[in-house]
C-alpha positions in Angstrom: -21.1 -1.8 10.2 -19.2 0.5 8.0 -21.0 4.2 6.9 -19.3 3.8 3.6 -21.7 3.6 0.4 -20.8 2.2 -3.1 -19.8 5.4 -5.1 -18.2 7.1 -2.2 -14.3 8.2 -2.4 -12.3 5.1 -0.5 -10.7 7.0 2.6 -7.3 8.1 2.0 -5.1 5.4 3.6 -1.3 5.1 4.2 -0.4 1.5 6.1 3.4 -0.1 6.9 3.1 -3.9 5.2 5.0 -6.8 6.8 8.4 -5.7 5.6 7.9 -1.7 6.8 7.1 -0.6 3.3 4.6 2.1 3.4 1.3 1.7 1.7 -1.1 4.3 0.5 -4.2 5.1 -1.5 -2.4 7.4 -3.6 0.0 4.4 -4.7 -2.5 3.0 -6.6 -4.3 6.0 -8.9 -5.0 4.1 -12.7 -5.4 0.7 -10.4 -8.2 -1.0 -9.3 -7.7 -2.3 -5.8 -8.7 -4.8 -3.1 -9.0 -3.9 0.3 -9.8 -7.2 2.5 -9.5 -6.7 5.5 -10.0 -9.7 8.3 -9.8 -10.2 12.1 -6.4 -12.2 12.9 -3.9 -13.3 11.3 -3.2 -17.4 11.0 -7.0 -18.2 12.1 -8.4 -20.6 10.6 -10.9 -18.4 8.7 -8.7 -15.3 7.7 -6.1 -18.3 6.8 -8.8 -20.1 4.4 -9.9 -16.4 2.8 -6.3 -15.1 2.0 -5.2 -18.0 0.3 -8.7 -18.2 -1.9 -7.4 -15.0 -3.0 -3.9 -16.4 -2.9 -5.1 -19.2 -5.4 -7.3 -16.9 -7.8 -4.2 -14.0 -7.6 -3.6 -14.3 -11.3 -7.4 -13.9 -12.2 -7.4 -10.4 -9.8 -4.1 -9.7 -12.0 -5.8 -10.5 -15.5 -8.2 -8.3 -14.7 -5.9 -5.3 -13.6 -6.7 -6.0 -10.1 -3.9 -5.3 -7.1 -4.9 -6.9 -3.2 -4.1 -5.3 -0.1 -4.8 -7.3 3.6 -5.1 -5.3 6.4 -5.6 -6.4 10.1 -4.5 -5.2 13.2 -1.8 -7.3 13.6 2.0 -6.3 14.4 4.2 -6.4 10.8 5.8 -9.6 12.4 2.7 -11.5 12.7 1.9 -10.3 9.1 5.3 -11.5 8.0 4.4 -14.9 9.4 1.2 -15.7 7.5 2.5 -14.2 4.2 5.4 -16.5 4.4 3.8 -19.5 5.6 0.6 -19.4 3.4 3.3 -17.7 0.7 1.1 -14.9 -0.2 1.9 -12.6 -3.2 -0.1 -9.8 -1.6 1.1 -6.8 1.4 -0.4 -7.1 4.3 -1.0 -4.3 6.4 -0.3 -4.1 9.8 -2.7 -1.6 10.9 -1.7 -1.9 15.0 -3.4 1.3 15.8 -6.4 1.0 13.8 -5.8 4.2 11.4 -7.1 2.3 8.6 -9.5 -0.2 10.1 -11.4 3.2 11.3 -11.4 5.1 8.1 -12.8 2.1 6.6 -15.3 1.8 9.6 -15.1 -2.1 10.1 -13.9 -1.9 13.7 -16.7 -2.7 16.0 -18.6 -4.6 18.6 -18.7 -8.4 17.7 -20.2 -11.4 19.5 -18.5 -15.0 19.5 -19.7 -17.7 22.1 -22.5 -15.2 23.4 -19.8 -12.4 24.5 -19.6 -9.2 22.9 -16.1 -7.8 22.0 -14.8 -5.5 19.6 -12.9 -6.5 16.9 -12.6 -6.1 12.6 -15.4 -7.0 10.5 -14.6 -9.2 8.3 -14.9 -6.6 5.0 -13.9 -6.1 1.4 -13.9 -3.2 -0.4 -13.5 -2.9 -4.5 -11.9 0.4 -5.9 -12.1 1.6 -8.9 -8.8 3.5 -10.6 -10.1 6.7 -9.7 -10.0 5.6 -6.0 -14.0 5.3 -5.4 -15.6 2.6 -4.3 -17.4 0.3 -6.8 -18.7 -2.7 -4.2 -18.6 -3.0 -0.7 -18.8 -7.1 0.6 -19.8 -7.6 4.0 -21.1 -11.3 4.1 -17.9 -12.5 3.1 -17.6 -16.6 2.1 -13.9 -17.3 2.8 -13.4 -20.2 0.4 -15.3 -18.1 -2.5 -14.0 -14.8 -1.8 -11.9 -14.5 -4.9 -15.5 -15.3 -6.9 -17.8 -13.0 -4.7 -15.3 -10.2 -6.1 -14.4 -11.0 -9.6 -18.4 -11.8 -10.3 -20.1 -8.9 -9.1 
């Protein structure tokens, strides 16, 4: 779905988070950084992914990793599932797709034999220089944290 390669510069982001702090690419220079980004917020699946990342958090922070969620979900919604699933990550409420887009995981979908579009469930790894060193399409939501630590 998404045009962007391994070794590419990650698209320059800025994003409000579920309490209206603003998020951007440039915050996180020197950082290494996941960028998960999932169709709904409080569905089952995109519930089951974010807390396997939830569960493994200090693993991503032993190895100088910080998370970022982004869906296009209001900042309320987001503020919901952090709390209830008590996150320790932002999540992104990307309502008008700014993000989603520059990443390129916004697209035509199929569920039930309709076609819709919707976010493709995607992660992106950056490096501290802000390119991208792995790109994970075929996500496995209750082995996420291990199909990005072990690559």
């Amino acid at each position: 779905m998404t045009t962007l390669k391994i070794g590419d510069k990650a698209p320059d982001f800025k994003g409000i988070d579920q309490e209206g702090k603003t998020h951007e690419l440039s915050d996180f220079t020197g950082k290494k950084l996941v960028v998960f980004f999932y169709p709904k917020a409080s569905t089952p699946g995109c519930t089951v992914e974010a807390c396997n990342l939830r569960d493994n958090y200090e693993r991503f922070q032993a190895q100088g990793f910080e998370i970022l969620g982004v869906s296009a979900d209001s900042e309320s919604k987001q503020a919901k599932f952090k709390e209830k699933n008590e996150l320790p990550f932002p999540l992104l409420a990307d309502e008008n797709k700014s993000i989603i887009e520059a990443f390129g995981v916004w697209g035509p979908k199929k569920f039930m034999g309709k076609t819709y579009d919707g976010i493709h469930r995607t992660t992106f790894v950056i490096d501290e220089k802000g390119v991208i060193a792995d790109i994970i399409t075929k996500v496995k939501t209750k082995e996420h944290a291990d199909q990005i630590l072990n690559s």
